[in-house]
Each structure stands twice: as C-alpha cells, then as structure tokens.
ChimeraX commands (.cxc) that place a marker at each C-alpha (Angstrom):
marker #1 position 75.56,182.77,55.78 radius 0.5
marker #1 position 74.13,183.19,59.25 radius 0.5
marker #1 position 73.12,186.62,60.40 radius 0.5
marker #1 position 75.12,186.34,63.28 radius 0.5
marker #1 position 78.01,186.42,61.43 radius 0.5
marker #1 position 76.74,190.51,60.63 radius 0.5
marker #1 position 76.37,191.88,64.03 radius 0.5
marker #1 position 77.21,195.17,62.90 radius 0.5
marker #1 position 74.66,195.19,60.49 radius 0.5
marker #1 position 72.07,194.90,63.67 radius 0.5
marker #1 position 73.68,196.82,64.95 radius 0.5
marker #1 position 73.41,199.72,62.69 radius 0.5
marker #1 position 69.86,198.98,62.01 radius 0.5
marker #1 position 68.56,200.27,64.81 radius 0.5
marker #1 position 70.60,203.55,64.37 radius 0.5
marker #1 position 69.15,203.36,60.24 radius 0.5
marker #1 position 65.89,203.12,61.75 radius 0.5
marker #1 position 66.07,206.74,63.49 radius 0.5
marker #1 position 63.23,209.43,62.37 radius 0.5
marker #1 position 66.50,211.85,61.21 radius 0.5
marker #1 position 70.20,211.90,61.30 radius 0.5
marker #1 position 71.63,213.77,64.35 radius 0.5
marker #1 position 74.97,214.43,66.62 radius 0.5
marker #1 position 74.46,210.96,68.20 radius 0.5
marker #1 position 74.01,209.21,64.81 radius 0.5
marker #1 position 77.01,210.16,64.27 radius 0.5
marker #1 position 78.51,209.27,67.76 radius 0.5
marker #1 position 77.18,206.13,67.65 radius 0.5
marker #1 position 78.38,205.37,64.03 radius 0.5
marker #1 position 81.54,206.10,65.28 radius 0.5
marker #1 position 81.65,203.63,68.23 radius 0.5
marker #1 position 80.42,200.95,66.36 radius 0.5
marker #1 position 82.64,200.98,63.39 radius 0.5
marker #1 position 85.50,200.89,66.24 radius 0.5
marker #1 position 83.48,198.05,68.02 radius 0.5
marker #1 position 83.64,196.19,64.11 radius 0.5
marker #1 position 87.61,196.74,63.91 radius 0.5
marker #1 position 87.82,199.59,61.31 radius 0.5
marker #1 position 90.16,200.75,63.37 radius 0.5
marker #1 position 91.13,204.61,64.42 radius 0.5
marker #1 position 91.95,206.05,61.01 radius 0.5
marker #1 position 89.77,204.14,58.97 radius 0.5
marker #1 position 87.05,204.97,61.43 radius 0.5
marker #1 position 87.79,209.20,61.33 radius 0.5
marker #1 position 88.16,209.02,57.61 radius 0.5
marker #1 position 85.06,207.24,56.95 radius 0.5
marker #1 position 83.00,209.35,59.83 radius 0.5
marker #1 position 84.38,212.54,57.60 radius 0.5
marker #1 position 83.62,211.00,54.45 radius 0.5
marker #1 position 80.21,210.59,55.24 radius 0.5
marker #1 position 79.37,213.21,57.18 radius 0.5
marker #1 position 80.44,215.71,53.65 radius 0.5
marker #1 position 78.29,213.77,51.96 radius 0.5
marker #1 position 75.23,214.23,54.15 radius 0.5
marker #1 position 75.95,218.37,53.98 radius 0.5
marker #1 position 76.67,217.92,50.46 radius 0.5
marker #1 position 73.10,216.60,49.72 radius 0.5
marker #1 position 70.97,218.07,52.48 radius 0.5
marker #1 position 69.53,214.84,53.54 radius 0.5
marker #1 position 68.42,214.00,57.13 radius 0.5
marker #1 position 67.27,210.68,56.33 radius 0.5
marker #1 position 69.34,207.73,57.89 radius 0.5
marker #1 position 68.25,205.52,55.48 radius 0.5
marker #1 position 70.48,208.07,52.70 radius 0.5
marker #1 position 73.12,207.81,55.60 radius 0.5
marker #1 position 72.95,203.87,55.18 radius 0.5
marker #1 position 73.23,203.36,51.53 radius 0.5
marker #1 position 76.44,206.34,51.38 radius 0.5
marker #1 position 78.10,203.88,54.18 radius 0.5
marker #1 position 77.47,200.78,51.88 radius 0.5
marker #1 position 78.86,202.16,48.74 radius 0.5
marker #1 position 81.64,203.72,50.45 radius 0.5
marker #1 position 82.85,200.26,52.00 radius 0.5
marker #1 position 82.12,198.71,48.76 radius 0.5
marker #1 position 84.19,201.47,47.00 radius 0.5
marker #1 position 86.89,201.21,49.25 radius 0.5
marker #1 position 86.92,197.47,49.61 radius 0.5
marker #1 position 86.88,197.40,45.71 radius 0.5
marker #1 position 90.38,199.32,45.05 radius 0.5
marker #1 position 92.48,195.73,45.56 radius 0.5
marker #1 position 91.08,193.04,42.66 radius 0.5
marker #1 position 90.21,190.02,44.31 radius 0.5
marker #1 position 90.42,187.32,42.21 radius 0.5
marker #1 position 92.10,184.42,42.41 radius 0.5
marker #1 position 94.91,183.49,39.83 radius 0.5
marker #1 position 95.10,179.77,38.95 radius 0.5
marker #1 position 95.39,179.82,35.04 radius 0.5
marker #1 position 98.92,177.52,35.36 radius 0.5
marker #1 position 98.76,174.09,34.79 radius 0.5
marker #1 position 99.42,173.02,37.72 radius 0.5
marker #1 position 98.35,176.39,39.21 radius 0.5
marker #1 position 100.90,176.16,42.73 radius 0.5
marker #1 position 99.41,178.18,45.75 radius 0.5
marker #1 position 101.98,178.18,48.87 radius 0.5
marker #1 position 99.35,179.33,52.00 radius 0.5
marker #1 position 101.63,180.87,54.75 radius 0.5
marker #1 position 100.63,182.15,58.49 radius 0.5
marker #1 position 101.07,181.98,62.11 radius 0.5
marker #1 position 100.08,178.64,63.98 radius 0.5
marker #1 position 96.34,179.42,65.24 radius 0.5
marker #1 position 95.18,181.00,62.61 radius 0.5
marker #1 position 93.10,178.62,61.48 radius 0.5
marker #1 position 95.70,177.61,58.45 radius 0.5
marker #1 position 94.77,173.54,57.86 radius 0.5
marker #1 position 91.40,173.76,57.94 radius 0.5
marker #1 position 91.49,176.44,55.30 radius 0.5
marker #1 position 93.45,174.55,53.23 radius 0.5
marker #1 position 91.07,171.60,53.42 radius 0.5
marker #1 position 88.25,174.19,52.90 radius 0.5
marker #1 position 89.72,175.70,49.72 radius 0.5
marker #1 position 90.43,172.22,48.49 radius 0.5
marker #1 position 86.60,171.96,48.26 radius 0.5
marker #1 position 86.15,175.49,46.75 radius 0.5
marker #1 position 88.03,174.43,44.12 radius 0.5
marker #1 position 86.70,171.26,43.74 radius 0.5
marker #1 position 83.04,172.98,43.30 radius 0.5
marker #1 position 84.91,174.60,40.34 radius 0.5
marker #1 position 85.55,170.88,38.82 radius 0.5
marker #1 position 89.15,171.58,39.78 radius 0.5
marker #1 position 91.20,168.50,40.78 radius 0.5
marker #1 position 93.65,169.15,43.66 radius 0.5
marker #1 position 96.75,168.09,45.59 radius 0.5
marker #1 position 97.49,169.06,49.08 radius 0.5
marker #1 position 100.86,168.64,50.37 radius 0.5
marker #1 position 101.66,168.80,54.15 radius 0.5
marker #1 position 104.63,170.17,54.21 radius 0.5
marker #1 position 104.43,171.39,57.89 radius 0.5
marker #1 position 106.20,168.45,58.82 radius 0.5
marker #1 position 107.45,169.38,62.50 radius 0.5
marker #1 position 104.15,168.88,63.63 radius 0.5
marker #1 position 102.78,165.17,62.80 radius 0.5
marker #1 position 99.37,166.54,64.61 radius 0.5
marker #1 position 99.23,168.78,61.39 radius 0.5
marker #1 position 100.23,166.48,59.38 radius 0.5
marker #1 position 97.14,164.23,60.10 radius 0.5
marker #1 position 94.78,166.84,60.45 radius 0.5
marker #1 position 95.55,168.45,57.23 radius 0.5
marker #1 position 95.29,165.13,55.65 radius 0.5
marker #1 position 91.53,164.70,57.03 radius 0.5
marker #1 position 90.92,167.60,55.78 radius 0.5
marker #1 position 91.63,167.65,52.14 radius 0.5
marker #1 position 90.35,164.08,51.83 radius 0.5
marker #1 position 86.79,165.10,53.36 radius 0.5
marker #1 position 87.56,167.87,50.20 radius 0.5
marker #1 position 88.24,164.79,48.02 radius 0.5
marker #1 position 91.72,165.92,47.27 radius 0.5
marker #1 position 94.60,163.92,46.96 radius 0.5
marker #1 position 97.45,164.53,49.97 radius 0.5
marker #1 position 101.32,164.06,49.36 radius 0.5
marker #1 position 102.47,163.37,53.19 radius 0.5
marker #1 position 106.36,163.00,54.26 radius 0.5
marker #1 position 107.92,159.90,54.63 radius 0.5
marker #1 position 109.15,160.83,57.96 radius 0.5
marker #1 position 108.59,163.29,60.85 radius 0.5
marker #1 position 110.98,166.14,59.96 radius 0.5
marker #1 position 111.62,165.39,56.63 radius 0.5
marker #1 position 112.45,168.89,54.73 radius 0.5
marker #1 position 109.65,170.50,54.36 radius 0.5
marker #1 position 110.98,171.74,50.67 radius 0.5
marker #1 position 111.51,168.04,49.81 radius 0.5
marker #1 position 107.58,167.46,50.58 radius 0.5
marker #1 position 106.58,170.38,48.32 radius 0.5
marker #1 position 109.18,168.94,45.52 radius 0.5
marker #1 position 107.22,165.74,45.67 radius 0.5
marker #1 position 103.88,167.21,45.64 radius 0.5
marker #1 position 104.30,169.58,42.71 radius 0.5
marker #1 position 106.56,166.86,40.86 radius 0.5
marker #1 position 103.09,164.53,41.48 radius 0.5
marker #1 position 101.13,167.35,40.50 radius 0.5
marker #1 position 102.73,167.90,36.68 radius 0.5
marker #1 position 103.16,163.80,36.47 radius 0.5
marker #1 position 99.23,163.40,37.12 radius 0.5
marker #1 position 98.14,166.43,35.21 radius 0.5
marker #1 position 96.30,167.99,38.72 radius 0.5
marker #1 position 95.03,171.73,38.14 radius 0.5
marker #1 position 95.81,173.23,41.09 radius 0.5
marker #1 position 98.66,171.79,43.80 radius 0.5
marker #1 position 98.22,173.68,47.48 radius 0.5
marker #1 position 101.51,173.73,49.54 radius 0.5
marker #1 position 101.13,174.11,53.40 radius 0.5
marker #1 position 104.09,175.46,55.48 radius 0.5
marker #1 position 104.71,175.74,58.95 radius 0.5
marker #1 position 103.37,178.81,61.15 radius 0.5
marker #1 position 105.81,179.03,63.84 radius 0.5
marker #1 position 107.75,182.38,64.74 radius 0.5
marker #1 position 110.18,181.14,67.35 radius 0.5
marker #1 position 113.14,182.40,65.26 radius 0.5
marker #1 position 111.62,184.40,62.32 radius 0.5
marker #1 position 115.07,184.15,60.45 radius 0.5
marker #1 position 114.94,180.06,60.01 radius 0.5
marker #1 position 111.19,180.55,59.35 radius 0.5
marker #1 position 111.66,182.94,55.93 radius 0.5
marker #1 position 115.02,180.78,55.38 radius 0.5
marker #1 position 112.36,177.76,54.90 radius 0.5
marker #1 position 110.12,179.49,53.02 radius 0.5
marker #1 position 112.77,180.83,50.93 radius 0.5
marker #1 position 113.80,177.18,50.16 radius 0.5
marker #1 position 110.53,175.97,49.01 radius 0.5
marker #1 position 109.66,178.72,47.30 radius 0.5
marker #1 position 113.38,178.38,44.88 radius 0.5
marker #1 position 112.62,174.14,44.90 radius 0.5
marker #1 position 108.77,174.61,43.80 radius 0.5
marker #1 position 110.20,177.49,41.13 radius 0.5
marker #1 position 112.88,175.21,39.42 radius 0.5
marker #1 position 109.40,173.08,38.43 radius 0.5
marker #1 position 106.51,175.63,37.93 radius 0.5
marker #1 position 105.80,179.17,38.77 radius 0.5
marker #1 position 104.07,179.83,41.84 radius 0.5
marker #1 position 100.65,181.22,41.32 radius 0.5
marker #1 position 99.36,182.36,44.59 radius 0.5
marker #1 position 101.01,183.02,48.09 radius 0.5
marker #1 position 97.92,183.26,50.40 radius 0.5
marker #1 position 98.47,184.81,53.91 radius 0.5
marker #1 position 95.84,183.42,56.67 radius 0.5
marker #1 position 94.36,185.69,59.16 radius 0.5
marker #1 position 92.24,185.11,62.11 radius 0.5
marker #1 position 89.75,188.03,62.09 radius 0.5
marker #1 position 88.78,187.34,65.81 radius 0.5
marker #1 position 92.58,188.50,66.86 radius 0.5
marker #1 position 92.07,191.80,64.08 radius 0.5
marker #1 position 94.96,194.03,64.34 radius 0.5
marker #1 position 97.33,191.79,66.70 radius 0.5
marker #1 position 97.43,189.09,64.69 radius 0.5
marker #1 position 98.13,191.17,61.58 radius 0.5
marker #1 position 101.17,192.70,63.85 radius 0.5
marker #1 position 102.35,189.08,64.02 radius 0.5
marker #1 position 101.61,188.29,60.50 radius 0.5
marker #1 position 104.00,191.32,59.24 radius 0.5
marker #1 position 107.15,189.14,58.75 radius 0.5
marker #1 position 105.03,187.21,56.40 radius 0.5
marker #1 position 104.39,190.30,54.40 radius 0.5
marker #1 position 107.46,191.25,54.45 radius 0.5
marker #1 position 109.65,188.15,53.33 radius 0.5
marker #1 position 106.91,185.43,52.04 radius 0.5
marker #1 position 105.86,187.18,48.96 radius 0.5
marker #1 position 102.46,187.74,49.66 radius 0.5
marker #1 position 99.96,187.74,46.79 radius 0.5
marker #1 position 96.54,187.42,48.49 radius 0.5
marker #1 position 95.11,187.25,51.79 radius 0.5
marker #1 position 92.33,184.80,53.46 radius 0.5
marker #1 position 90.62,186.07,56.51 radius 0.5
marker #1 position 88.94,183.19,58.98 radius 0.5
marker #1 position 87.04,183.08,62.09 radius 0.5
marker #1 position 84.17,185.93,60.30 radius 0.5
marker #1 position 81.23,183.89,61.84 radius 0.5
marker #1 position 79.87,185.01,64.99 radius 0.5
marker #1 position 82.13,188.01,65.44 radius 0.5
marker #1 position 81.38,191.38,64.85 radius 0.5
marker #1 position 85.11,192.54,63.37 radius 0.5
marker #1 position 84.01,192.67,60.03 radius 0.5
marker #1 position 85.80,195.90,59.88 radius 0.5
marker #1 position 89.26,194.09,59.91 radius 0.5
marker #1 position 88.64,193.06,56.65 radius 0.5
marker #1 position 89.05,196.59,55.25 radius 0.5
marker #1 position 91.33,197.44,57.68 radius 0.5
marker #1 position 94.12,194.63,56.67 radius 0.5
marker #1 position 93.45,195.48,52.70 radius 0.5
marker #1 position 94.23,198.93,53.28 radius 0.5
marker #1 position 97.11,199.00,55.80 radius 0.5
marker #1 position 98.99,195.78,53.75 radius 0.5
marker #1 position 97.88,196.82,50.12 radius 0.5
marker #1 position 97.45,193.12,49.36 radius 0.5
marker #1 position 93.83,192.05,48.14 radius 0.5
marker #1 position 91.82,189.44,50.27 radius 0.5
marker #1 position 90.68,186.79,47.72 radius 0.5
marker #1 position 88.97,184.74,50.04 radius 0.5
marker #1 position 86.86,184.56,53.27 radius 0.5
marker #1 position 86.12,181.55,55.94 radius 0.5
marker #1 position 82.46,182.15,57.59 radius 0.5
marker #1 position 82.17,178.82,59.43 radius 0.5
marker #1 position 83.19,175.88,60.65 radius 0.5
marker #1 position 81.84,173.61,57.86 radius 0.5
marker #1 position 84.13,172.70,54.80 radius 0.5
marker #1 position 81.96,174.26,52.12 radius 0.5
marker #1 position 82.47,177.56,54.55 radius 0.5
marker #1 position 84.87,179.31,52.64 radius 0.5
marker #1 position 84.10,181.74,49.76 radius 0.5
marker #1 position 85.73,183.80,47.49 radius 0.5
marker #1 position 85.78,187.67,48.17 radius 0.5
marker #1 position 83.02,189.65,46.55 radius 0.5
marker #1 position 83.40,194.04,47.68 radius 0.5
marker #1 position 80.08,194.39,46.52 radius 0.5
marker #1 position 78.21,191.42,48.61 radius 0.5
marker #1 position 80.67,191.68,51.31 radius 0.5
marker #1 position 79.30,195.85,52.02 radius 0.5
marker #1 position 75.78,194.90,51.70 radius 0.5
marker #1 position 75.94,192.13,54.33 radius 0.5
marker #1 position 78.09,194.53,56.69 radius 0.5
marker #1 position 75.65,197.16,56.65 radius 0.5
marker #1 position 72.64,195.86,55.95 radius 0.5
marker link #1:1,2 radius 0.2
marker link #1:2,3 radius 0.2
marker link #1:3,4 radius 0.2
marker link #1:4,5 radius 0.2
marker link #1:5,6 radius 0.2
marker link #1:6,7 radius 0.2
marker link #1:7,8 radius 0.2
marker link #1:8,9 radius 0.2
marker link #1:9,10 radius 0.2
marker link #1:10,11 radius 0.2
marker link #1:11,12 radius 0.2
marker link #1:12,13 radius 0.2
marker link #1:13,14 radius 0.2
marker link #1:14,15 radius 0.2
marker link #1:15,16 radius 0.2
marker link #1:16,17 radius 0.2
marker link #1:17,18 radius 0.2
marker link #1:18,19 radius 0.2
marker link #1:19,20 radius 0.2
marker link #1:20,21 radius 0.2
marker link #1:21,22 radius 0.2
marker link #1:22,23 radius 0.2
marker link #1:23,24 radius 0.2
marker link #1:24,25 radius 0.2
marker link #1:25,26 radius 0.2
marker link #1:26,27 radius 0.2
marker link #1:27,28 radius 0.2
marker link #1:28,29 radius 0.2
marker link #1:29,30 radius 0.2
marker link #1:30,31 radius 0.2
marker link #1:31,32 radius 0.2
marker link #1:32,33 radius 0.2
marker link #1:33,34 radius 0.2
marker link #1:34,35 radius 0.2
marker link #1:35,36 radius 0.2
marker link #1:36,37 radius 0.2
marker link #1:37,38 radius 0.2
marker link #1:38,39 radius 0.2
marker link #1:39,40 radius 0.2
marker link #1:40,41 radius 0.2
marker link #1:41,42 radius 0.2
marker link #1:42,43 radius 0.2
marker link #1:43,44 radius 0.2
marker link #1:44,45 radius 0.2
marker link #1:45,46 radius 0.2
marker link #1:46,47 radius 0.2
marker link #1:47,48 radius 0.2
marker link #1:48,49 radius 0.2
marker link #1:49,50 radius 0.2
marker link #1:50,51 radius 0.2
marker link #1:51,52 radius 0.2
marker link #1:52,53 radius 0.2
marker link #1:53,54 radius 0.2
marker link #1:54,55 radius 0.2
marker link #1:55,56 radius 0.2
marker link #1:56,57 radius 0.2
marker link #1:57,58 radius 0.2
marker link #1:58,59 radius 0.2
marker link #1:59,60 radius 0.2
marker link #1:60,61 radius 0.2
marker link #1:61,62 radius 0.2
marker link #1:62,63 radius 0.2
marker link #1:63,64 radius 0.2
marker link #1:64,65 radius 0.2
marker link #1:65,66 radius 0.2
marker link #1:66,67 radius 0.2
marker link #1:67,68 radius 0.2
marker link #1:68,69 radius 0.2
marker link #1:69,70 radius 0.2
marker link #1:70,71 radius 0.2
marker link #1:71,72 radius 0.2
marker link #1:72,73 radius 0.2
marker link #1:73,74 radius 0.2
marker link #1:74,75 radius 0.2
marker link #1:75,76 radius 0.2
marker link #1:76,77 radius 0.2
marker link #1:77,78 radius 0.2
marker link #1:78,79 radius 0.2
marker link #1:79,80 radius 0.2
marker link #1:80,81 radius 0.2
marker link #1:81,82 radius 0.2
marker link #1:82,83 radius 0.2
marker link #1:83,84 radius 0.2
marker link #1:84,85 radius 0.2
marker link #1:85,86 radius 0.2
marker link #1:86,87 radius 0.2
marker link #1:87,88 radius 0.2
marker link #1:88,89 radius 0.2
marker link #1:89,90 radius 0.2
marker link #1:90,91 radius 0.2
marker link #1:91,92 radius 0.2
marker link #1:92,93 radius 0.2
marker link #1:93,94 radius 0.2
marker link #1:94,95 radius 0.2
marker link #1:95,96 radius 0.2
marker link #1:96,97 radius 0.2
marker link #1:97,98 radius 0.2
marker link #1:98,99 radius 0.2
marker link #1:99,100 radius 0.2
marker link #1:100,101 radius 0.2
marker link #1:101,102 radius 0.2
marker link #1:102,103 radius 0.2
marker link #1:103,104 radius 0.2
marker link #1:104,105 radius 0.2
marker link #1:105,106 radius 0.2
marker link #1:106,107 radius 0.2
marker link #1:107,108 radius 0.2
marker link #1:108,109 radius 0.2
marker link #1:109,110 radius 0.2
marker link #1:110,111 radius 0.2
marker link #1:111,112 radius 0.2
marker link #1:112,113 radius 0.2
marker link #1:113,114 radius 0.2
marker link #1:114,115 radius 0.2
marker link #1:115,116 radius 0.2
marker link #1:116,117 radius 0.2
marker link #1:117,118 radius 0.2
marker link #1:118,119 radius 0.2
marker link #1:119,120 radius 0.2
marker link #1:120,121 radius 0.2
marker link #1:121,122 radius 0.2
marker link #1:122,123 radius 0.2
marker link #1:123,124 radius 0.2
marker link #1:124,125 radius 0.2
marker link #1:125,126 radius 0.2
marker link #1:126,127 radius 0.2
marker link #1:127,128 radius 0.2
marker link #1:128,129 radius 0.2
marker link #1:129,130 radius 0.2
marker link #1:130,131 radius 0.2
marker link #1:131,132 radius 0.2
marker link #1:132,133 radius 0.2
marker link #1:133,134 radius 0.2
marker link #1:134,135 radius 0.2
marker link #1:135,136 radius 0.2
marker link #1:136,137 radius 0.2
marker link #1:137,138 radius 0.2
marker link #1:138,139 radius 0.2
marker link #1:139,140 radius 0.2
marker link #1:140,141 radius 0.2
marker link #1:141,142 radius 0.2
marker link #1:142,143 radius 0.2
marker link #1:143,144 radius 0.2
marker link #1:144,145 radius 0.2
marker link #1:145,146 radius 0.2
marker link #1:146,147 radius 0.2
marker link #1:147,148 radius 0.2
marker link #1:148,149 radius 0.2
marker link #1:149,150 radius 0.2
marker link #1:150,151 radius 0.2
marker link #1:151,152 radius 0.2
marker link #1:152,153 radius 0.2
marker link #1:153,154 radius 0.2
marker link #1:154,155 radius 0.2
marker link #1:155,156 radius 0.2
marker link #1:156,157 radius 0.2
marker link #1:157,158 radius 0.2
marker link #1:158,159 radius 0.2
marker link #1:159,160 radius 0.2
marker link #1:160,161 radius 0.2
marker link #1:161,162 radius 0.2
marker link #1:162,163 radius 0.2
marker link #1:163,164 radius 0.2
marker link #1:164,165 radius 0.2
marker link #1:165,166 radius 0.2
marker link #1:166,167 radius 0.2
marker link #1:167,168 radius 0.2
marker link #1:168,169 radius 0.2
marker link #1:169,170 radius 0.2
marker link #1:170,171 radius 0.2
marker link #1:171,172 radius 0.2
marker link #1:172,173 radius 0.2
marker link #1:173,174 radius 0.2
marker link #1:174,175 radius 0.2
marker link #1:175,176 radius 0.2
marker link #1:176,177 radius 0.2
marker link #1:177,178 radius 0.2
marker link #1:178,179 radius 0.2
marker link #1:179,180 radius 0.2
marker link #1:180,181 radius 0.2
marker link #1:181,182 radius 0.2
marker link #1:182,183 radius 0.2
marker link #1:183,184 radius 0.2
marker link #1:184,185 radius 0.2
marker link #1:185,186 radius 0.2
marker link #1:186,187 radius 0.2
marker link #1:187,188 radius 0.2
marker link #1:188,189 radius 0.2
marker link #1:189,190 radius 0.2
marker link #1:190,191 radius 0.2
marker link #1:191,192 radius 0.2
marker link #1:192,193 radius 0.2
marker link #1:193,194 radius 0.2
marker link #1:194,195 radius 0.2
marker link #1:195,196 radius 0.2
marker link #1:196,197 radius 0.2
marker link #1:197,198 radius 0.2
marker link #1:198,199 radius 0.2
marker link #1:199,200 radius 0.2
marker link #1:200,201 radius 0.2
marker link #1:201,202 radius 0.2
marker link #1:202,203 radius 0.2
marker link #1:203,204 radius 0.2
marker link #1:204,205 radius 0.2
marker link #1:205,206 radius 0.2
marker link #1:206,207 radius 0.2
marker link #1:207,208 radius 0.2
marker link #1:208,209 radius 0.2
marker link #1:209,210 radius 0.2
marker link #1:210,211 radius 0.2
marker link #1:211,212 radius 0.2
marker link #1:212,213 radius 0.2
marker link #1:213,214 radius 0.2
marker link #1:214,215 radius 0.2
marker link #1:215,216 radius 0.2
marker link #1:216,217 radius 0.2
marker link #1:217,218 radius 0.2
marker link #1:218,219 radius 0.2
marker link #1:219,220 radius 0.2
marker link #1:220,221 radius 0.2
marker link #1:221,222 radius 0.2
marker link #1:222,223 radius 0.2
marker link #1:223,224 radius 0.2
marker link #1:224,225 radius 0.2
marker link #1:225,226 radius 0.2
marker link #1:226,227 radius 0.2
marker link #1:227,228 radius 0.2
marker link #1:228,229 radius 0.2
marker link #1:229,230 radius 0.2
marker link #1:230,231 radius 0.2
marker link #1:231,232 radius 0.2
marker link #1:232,233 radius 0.2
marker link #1:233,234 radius 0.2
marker link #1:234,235 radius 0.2
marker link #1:235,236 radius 0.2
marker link #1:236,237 radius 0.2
marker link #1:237,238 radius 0.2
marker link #1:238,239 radius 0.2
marker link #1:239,240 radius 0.2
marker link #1:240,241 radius 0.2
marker link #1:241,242 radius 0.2
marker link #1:242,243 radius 0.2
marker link #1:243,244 radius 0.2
marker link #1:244,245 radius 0.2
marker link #1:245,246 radius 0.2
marker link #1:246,247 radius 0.2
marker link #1:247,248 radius 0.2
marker link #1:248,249 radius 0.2
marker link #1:249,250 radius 0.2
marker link #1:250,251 radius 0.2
marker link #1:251,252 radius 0.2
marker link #1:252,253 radius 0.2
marker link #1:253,254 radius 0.2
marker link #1:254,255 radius 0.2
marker link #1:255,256 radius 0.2
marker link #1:256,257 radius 0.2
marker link #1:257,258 radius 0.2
marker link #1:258,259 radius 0.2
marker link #1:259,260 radius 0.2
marker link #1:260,261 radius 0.2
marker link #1:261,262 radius 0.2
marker link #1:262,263 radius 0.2
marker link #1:263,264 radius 0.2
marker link #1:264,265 radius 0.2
marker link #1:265,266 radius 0.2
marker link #1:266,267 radius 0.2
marker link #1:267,268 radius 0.2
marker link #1:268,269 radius 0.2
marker link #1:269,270 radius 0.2
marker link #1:270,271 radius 0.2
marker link #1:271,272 radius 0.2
marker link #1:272,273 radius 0.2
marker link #1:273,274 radius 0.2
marker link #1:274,275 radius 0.2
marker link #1:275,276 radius 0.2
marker link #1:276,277 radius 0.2
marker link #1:277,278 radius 0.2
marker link #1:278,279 radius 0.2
marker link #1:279,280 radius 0.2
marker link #1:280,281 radius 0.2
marker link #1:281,282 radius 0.2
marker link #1:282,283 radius 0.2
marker link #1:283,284 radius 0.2
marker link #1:284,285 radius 0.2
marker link #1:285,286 radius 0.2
marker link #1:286,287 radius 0.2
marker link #1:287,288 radius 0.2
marker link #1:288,289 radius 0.2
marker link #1:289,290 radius 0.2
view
C-alpha cells in the first residue's frame, strides 16, 4: 500500500510531532478529521473523546494524543465484525451499487482475492442492459482466472443470467458464485423489483451468502445518500469501499459503518487486480494515523 493512499496520516504527523499538546492541536485535529470525511458528528464526538482522555491522564505529549486517536478508531471501527461469510457450497454473493462506483472492477478484483484463497469462482454478468459491462466484467474476472456465465442476448433477464450461473455453479462444484446486478437509479421501484427477482430465483437453488454494497470513497457522504435505497431494499450484508488510494477520505470508512450499521468486509486501494483486501480495524487505524 502506497503512502499516498494515508494522507491524513502526514498529515497528522506533523501535528504528532509538536513539543506539547495545545488549543491548536486540537483545532487542527479537528479540521483535518473533517478534511478525511469523519464527518460533523463523528468529528465532535471523537474531538470530546479524546480531549477527556488527555485531562483524564495529565499528559501533554502528542505522541499519547496519537496512540488514544489510533485505538479509538480501531475501537470504534472494530464494533461491526468484518469477515466475510462464504462457508456454503456454492457460497452466492449478489454485489449491488450505483453505476460509477467502481462495481465491475471490484468484482473482477474479489474474484482474485478469492482465488489467492485457492477458491474457484464464477462470475455472472447479470447487468445485462449494458453490453459495455458485460464485456468489461468479463475481462475482468478472466484476468482473475474465474470462469464468467454471460447472457445469450442483450437484455436477457437479468434473473435468468444469475439462474444459469448459480445452476453452473452447484453442477461444477465452484466454491463461491459472484452475481453482478445493474447500478442504475432511473426508477428506483423497477430497480429493487429486479433485485427482488434474483434474489427469490438464486434462493429457490442456494442461500445467498453475502449481499455486498459498493461505495466510492472519493464521493464520501453523497454517494452513500445515493446508495440508501440499496440499504434499504437490497438486503445488505457487507459493504466494499473503492477509490481509497490517493485520497485522503479515509474517514468515510468509519463514517458509513457507523451511520448504516452494516460492517465493511472489504477495501479497494488501487487500480491493480490484486488491489483489493479484506478489512482489518486494527491495520486499517494504524495506517490512518500513523
């Protein structure tokens, strides 16, 4: 992971640096967690937080200051179990969000998480209004080395695609069978009516494991707003937040746990197909802060 990806953590290091914690620590502090995308509350409550901690132990040291931050996030972070639940044969993961969001190249990346687990996959593109994704999903997963169920036509129903790719999935004894669906919100009604469907015509053949929600961390907060309908009718189980590398809203990550209540399992920090990782609190605080 490039340190770019962490500019908060230089950032703060420069403020960590400081011969003694004083009023503009804390003003500063507070601007740059705001800068990172805690947002408002998150900010306040963890500027409180800390600064009852610092009375509490009569320190002046901004090093102490430092470490309370990390194991605060970490703490915090922590409350929502991360990991990933693929124990069905096949394990079926549906992976839902809005167009943009960088949705087929995770898939493609995941593919080759899993794979570096010795886990064999199938991808189907069931987005099948847009033959663009369709194609580029396909690259994807096949530079992951997974196998890709495509329709037989532009337009075919998108449940029908996800029929044949878990139905190929139990036949060839695959461990894990990722479903893609499409992103668009035009009319949010039809959208939720089509997950709906492939969500009752993938449950008449196996349970569904995991329903992962992309986010694009670059767009923080708005693109969670336009992610809500999502939450509210997809059935949500875990969230995977893209675009980290380079940008300095590595508070989104806590934000979008906290305000949704759904865990983030997994994390996209590049543009490379082995850039995607699963979602460790612990690691995740320490790079943020330094």
């Amino acid at each position: 992971m490039a340190d770019r990806s962490w500019s908060l953590a230089s950032r703060l290091r420069g403020m960590f640096t400081k011969p003694t914690i004083d009023e503009t620590t804390w003003e500063d502090l507070e601007d740059e967690l705001l800068r990172a995308d805690f947002g408002p509350d998150i900010t306040e409550q963890l500027v409180d937080h800390l600064r009852a901690q610092v009375e509490r132990f009569r320190t002046t040291d901004p090093k102490d200051l430092q470490r309370m931050l990390r194991e605060t996030l970490e703490e915090r972070l922590a409350k929502h179990d991360p990991t990933l639940r693929l124990t069905d044969r096949p394990a079926v993961v549906l992976v839902v969000g809005v167009n943009g969001v960088g949705k087929t190249t995770t898939i493609g990346k995941f593919a080759k998480f899993l794979a570096g687990y010795r886990r064999s996959v199938v991808v189907g593109a069931a987005d099948t209004f847009r033959a663009a994704a369709v194609e580029q999903l396909a690259t994807w997963a096949e530079r992951a080395g997974a196998t890709v169920v495509r329709p037989e036509q532009q337009g075919q129903d998108p449940a029908a695609v996800a029929y044949q790719t878990v139905e190929l999935a139990k036949r060839e004894h695959f461990d894990v069978a990722i479903v893609d669906t499409a992103g668009r919100l035009q009319n949010k009604n039809g959208l939720m009516h089509e997950l709906d469907k492939i969500r009752r015509v993938i449950q008449k053949q196996a349970p569904i494991a995991e329903v992962l929600l992309v986010l694009d961390a670059t767009t923080g907060q708005n693109g969670l707003a336009q992610a809500e309908a999502f939450i509210e009718h997809a059935g949500v189980t875990g969230l995977v937040v893209t675009k980290l590398d380079g940008s300095a809203k590595g508070g989104f990550v806590l934000a979008v746990q906290e305000r949704t209540g759904i865990p983030i399992k997994l994390l996209g920090q590049g543009e490379g197909i082995g850039d995607l990782t699963g979602f460790t609190p612990h690691a995740f605080a320490a790079q943020l802060v330094g």
